[in-house]
N, C-alpha and C positions, 0 to 999 in steps of 0.2 A: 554504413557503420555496422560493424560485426555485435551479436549479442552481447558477446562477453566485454562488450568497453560498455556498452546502452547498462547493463545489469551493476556496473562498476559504479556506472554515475549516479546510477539510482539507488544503492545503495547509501554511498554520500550524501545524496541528495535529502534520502530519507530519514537518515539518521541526525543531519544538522534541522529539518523542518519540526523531527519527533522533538529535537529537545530543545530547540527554540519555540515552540508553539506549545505542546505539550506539557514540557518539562518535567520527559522521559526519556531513557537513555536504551541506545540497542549495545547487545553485544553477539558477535557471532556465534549459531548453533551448529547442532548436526543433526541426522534423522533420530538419533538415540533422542535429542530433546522432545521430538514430537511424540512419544509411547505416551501413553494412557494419563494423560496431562487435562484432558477435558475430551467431552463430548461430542461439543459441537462449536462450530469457529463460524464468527461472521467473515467473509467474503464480500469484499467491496473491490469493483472496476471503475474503471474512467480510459475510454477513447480518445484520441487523440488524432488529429490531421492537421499535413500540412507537406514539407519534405519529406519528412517521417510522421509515419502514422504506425497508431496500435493502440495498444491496451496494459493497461499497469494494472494490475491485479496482486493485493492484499487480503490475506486469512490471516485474522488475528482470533485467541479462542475468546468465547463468547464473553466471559467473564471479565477481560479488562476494558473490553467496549466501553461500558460508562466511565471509566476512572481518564481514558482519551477525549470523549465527550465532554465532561467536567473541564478538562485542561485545555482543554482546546478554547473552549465557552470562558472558561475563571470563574464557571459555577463549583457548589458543592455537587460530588456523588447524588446527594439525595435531593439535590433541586427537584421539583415538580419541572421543569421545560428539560430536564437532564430524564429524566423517568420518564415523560412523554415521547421522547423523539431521541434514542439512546444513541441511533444510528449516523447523528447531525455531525458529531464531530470526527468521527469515523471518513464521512464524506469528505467533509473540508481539508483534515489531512490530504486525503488521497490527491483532493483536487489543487492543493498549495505543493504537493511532490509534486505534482504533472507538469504543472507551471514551471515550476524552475528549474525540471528536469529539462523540460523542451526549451525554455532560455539555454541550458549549459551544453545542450548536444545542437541544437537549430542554430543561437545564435538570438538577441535581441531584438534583432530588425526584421526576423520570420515571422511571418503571421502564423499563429497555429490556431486551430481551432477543439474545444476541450467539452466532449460531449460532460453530461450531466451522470454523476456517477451513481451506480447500481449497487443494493448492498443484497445480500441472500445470505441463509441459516443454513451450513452446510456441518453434516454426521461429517467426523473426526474421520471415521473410517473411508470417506469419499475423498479424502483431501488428496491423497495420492493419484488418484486416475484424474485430475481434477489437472494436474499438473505435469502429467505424463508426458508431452511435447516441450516441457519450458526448462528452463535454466533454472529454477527454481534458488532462492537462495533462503537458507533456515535464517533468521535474527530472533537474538531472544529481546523484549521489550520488556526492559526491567523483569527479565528472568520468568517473561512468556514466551513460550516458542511461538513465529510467526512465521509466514512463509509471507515472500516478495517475489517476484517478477515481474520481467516487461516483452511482452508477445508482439515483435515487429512485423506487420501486416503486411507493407511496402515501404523502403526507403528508395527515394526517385533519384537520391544524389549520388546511389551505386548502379541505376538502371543508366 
């Protein structure tokens, strides 16, 4: 399966999880949304194997992280478990995309397997060489730029 159908689905895929789970909405950006918008962006992966294997990689900027956390949880912003651990709901996104990504492009009856996903603080200014190799795709999340993609490692059902 070629990048650009995998990036297609996942965009789908992420966009009905943000706003069924969430309840936020993406719309598409371009690189003009990424200028001087914030700092610094959390960066969260999640692995993936099975037919296809890889990696789904999410920069969202650092500032709506709790407001996803919060949504994710059905806490407030200012929860104490939302303020302790900002990065919870962040994860769970990433790792309820994987899932149903790999259900719509594997198939239900594929076993996959969904490593435990990685978040990191990344300068605004790094985000570009960060994504230099990928198909990168801009979404704005409720009018934050984000970048998505999905880094296919090996597909065994084109070998």
């Amino acid at each position: 399966m070629d990048s650009a159908t995998i990036n297609n689905s996942l965009l789908e895929v992420f966009s009905s999880v943000l706003e069924e789970s969430a309840f936020m909405f993406t719309e598409p950006g371009d690189e003009s949304s990424l200028e001087e918008v914030t700092d610094h962006y959390v960066m969260v992966t999640i692995g993936f194997s099975g037919p296809t294997s890889g990696k789904i990689i999410l920069a969202v900027p650092e500032e709506i992280v709790p407001q996803i956390t919060a949504n994710m949880l059905g806490m407030d912003e200012d929860d104490p478990l939302v303020l302790e651990n900002p990065h919870d709901g962040l994860k769970e996104l990433i790792n309820v995309v994987c899932g149903n990504l790999a259900t719509q492009i594997m198939g239900a009856e594929v076993v996959v397997n969904l490593e435990i996903p990685e978040t990191q603080l990344i300068e605004a200014d790094r985000l570009e060489a960060l994504f230099i190799d990928d198909q990168p795709m801009i979404v704005l999340i409720d009018d934050y730029p984000s970048i998505l993609t999905a880094r296919i490692i090996s597909d065994q059902e084109s070998t």
